[in-house]
VOGU-3710 file (C-alpha; in Angstrom, 3 decimals, decimal comma):
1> xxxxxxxxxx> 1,074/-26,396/-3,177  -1,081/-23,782/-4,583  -2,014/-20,270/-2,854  -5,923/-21,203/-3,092  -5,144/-24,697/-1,382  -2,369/-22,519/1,284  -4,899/-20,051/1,855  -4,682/-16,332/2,359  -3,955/-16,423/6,224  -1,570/-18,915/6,279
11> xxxxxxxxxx> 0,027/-17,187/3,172  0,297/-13,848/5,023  1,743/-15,871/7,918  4,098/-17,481/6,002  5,739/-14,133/4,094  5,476/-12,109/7,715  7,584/-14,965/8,808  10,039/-14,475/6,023  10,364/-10,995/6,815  10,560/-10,811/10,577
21> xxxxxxxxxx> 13,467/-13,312/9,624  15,360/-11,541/7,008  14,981/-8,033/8,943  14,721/-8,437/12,127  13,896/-6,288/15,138  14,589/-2,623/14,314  14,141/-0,406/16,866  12,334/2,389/14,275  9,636/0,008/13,495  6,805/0,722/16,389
31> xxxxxxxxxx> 4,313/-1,883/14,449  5,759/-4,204/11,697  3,389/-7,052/10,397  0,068/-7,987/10,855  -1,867/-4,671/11,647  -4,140/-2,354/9,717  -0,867/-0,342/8,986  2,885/0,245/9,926  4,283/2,732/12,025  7,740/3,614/11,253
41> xxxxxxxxxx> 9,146/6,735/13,312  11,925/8,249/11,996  13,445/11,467/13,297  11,462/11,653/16,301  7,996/11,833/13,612  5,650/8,711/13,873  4,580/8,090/10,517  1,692/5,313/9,506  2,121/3,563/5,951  -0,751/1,819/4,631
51> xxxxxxxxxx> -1,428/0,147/1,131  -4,954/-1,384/-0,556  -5,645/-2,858/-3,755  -8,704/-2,788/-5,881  -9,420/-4,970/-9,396  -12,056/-5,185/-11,286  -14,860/-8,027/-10,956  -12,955/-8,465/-7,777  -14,019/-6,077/-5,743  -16,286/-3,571/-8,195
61> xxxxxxxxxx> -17,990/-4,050/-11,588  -17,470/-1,486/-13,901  -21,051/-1,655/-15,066  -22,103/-0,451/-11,344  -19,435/1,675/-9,882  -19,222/5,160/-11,513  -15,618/6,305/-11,821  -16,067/9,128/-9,124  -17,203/6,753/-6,622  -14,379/4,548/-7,660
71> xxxxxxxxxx> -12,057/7,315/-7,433  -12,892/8,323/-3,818  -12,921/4,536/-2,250  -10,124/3,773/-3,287  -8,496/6,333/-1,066  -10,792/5,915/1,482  -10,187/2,571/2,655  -6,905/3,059/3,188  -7,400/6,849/5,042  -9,494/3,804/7,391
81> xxxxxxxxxx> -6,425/1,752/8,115  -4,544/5,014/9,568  -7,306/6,513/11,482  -7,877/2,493/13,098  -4,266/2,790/14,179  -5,187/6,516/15,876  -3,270/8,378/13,120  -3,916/11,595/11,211  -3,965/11,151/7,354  -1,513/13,536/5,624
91> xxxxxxxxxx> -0,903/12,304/1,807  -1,709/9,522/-0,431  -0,584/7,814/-3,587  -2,288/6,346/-6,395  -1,482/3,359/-8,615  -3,640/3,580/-11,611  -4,085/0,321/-14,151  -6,043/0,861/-16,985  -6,885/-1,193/-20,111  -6,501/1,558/-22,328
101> xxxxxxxxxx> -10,275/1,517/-23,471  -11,270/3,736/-20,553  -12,075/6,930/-21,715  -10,265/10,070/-20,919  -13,305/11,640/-19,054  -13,533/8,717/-16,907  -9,896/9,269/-15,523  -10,726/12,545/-15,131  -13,995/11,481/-13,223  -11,876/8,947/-11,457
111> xxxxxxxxxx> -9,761/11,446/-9,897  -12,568/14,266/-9,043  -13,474/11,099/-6,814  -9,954/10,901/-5,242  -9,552/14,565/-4,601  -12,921/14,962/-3,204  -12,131/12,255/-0,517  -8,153/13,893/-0,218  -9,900/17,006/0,238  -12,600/16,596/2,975
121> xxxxxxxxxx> -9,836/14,340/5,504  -6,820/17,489/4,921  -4,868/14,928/3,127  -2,703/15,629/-0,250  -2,849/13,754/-3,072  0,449/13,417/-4,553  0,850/11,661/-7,974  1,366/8,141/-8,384  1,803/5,513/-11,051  0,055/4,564/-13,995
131> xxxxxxxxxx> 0,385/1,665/-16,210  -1,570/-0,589/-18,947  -3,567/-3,499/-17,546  -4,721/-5,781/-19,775  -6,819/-7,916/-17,461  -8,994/-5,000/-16,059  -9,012/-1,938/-14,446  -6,913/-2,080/-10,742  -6,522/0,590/-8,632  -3,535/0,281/-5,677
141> xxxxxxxxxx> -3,316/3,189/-3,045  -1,112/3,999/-0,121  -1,807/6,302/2,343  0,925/8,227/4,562  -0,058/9,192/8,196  0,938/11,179/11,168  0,336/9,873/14,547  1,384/11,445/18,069  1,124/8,911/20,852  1,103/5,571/20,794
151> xxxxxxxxxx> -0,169/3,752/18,162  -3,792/2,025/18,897  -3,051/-1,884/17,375  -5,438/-5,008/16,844  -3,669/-6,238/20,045  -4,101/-4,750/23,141  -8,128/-6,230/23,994  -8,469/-6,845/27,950  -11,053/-9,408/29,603  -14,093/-7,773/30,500
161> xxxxxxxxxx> -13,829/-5,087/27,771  -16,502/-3,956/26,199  -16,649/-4,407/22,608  -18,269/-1,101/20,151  -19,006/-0,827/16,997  -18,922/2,808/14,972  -21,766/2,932/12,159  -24,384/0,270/11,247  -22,282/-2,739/9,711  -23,639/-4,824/6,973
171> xxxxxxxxxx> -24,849/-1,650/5,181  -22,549/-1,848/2,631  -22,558/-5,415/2,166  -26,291/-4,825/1,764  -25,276/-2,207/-1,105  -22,988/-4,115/-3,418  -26,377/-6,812/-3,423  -28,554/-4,165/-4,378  -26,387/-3,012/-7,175  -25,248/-6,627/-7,972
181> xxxxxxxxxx> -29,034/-7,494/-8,670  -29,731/-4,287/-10,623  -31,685/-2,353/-8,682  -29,418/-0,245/-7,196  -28,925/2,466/-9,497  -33,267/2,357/-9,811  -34,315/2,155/-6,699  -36,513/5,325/-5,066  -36,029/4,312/-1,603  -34,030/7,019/0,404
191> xxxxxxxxxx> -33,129/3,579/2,671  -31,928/1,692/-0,391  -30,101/4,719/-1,735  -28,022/4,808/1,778  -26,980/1,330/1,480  -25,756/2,084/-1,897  -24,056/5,508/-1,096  -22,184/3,405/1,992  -21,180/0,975/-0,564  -19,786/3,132/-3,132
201> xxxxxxxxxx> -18,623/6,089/-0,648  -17,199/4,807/2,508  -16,710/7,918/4,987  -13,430/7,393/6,841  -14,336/8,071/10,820  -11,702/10,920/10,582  -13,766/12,557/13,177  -13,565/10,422/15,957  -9,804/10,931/16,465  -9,882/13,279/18,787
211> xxxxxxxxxx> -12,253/11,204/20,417  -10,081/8,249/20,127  -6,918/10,035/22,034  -9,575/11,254/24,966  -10,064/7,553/25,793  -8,296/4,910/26,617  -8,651/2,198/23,763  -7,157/-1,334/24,461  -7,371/-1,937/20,330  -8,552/-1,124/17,284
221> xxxxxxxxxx> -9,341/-2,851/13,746  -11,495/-0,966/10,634  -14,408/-3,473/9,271  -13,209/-3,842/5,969  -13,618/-7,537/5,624  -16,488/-8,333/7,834  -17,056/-7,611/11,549  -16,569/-11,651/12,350  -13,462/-11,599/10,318  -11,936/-8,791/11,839
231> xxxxxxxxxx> -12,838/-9,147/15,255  -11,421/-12,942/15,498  -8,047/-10,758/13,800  -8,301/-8,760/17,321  -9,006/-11,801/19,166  -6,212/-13,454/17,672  -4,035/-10,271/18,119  -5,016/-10,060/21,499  -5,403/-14,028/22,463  -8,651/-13,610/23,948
241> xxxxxxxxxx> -12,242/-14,460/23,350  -14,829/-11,963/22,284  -18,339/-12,606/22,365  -21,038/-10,694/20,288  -24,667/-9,495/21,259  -26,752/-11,422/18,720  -29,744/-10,454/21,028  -29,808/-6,943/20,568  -27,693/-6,566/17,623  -27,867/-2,826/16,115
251> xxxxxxxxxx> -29,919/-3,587/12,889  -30,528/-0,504/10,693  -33,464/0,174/9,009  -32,049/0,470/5,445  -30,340/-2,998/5,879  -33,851/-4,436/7,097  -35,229/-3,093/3,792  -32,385/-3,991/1,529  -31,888/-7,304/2,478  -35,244/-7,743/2,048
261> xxxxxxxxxx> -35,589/-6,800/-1,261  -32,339/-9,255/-2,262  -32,919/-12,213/-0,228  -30,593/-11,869/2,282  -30,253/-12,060/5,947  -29,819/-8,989/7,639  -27,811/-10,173/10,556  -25,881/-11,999/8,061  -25,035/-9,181/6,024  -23,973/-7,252/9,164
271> xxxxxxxxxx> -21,923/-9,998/10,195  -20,037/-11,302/7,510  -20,880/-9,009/4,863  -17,657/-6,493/5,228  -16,839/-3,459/2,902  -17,875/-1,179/6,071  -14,980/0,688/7,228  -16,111/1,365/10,378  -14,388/0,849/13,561  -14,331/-2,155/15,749
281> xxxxxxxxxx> -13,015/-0,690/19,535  -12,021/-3,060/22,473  -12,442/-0,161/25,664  -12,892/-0,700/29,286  -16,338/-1,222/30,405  -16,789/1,592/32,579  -15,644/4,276/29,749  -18,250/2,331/26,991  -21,480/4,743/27,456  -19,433/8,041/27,948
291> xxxxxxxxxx> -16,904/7,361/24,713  -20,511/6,025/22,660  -21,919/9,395/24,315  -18,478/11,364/22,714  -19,114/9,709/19,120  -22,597/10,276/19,216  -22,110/14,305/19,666  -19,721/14,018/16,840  -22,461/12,803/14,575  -21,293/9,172/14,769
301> xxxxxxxxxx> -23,603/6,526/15,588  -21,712/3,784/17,983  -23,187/0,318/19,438  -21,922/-1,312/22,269  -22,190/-4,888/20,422  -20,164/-7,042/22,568  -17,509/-7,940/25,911  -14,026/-9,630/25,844  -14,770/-12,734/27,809  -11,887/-14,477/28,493
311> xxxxxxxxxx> -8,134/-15,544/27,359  -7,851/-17,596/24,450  -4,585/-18,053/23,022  -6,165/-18,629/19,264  -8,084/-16,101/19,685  -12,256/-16,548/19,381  -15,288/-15,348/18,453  -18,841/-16,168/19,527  -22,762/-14,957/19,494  -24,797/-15,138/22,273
321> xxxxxxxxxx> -28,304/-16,196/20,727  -31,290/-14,997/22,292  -31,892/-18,167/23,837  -28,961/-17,172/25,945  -26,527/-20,213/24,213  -23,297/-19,166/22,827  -22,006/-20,217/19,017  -18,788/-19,930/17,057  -19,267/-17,452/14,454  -17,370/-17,629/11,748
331> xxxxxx> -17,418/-16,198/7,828  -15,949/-12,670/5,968  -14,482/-11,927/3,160  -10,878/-13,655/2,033  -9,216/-13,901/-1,318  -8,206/-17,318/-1,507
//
């Protein structure tokens, strides 16, 4: 059997199974597989490991993503994972593949990108790896966080939570269409600009973890691949059933206008699009407004977008339509 006839969940599955089986329980590991990161503590210090890999005409074009841009999302997806899991970035590593027809200024400009991002979350860059790729530039980094408390995990969601959102998702799904199509880099729009700038610049929620530790949150996940995606990855997590607010789902007006201009539905977008890094929260209901009411004077925007509804041992996600039915969502982003 092939991996694209396996599939990429039941491939993960598979090699987590492997390893839970060759290593066992160890009593330093406080999350092992299947999370947005691992938290090893060791010495009495928690520490949160986290790795992400980028390749070209996978997941960027060259001809669209300037190196600085590249540079500072590559780091900042995985400074998501750790601050999902309630940690405190503290130093990253870079892996570096190049074809060795990039030019020296766009190394240079690839790393101004990386230290920018390093810079504004107080987290050091420290070196790497770099090697000669012959099928296209690919770009692996790992992330090292700190974390006091307990780690916040994709399990944890309770019935009759209240589902929230950080951000306006679909965004910067909405950007890599704009820029796939060619209009990105010409458009005038301040709107179409922001879907763009959320595309090529994710902003780690760094900010909210003080906000994070002042309430108590059930579970976490960061919208990488799609809020469906990653909320039926809680659901699973969790085994219980989450059901979204199509009715009054937060639509931005920048996606309204970008989708717009590429053909695309905007609920869509926000729904299955991914490449957000935002944060998808599972709180108790009577906390919701107040913790939305924290982010908010932090200068984050944050939806209430949904409740945990029930148990659900495979773990579910549905839309209520404004009709007032109910429908299995499904769709995100997976590699094979």
């Amino acid at each position: 059997m092939k991996v694209n006839e396996l599939g990429e969940y039941p491939l993960v599955a598979r090699l987590c199974e492997r390893l839970q089986r060759v290593f066992g329980v160890d009593k330093r590991v406080l999350v092992g597989l299947g999370d947005d990161a691992a938290v090893l503590e060791v010495n009495g210090v928690r520490l949160i490991l986290t790795i992400d890999t980028q390749l070209e005409n996978a997941h960027f074009r060259l001809r669209w993503m300037p190196a600085f841009d590249l540079g500072w999302k590559s780091v900042a997806i995985s400074i998501s994972d750790v601050v999902a899991m309630g940690g405190k970035p503290v130093a990253a590593l870079l892996g570096l593949g190049l074809t060795g027809e990039e030019t020296v200024a766009f190394v240079d400009e690839f790393y101004e990108g990386a230290i920018s991002i390093c810079q504004s979350t107080g987290t050091l860059l420290l070196g790497g790896d770099t090697v000669r790729s012959p099928i296209g530039l690919m770009v692996s980094s790992i992330v090292v966080g700190v974390l006091e408390g307990e780690p916040i995990k994709r399990k944890g969601a309770q019935i009759d939570d209240a589902i929230i959102a950080t951000g306006f998702v679909g965004e910067a799904a909405a950007g890599f269409w704009l820029l796939e199509e060619g209009v990105g880099d010409v458009a005038t729009s301040p709107l179409l600009q922001r879907c763009v700038q959320k595309f090529r610049r994710p902003t780690p929620r760094t900010n909210a973890l003080d906000i994070l530790r002042s309430f108590p949150v059930h579970a976490a996940i960061d919208i990488s691949d799609g809020l469906v995606i990653d909320a039926q990855r809680m659901a699973i997590a969790s085994k219980v059933q989450i059901v979204l607010d199509l009715t009054q789902f937060p639509i931005s007006e920048p996606l309204k206008e970008a989708a717009k201009v590429v053909g695309k539905d905007p609920l869509t977008l926000a729904l299955t699009g991914g490449e957000d890094y935002e944060l998808l929260l599972s709180v108790p209901s009577p906390v919701a407004k107040n913790l939305c009411q924290a982010m908010a004077e932090a200068g984050i925007p944050t939806h209430q977008i949904g409740v945990v509804s029930s148990a659900h041992s495979e773990g579910e996600v549905l839309g209520k339509n404004p009709d007032g039915s109910v429908s299995a969502l499904k769709g995100g982003f997976q590699h094979f």
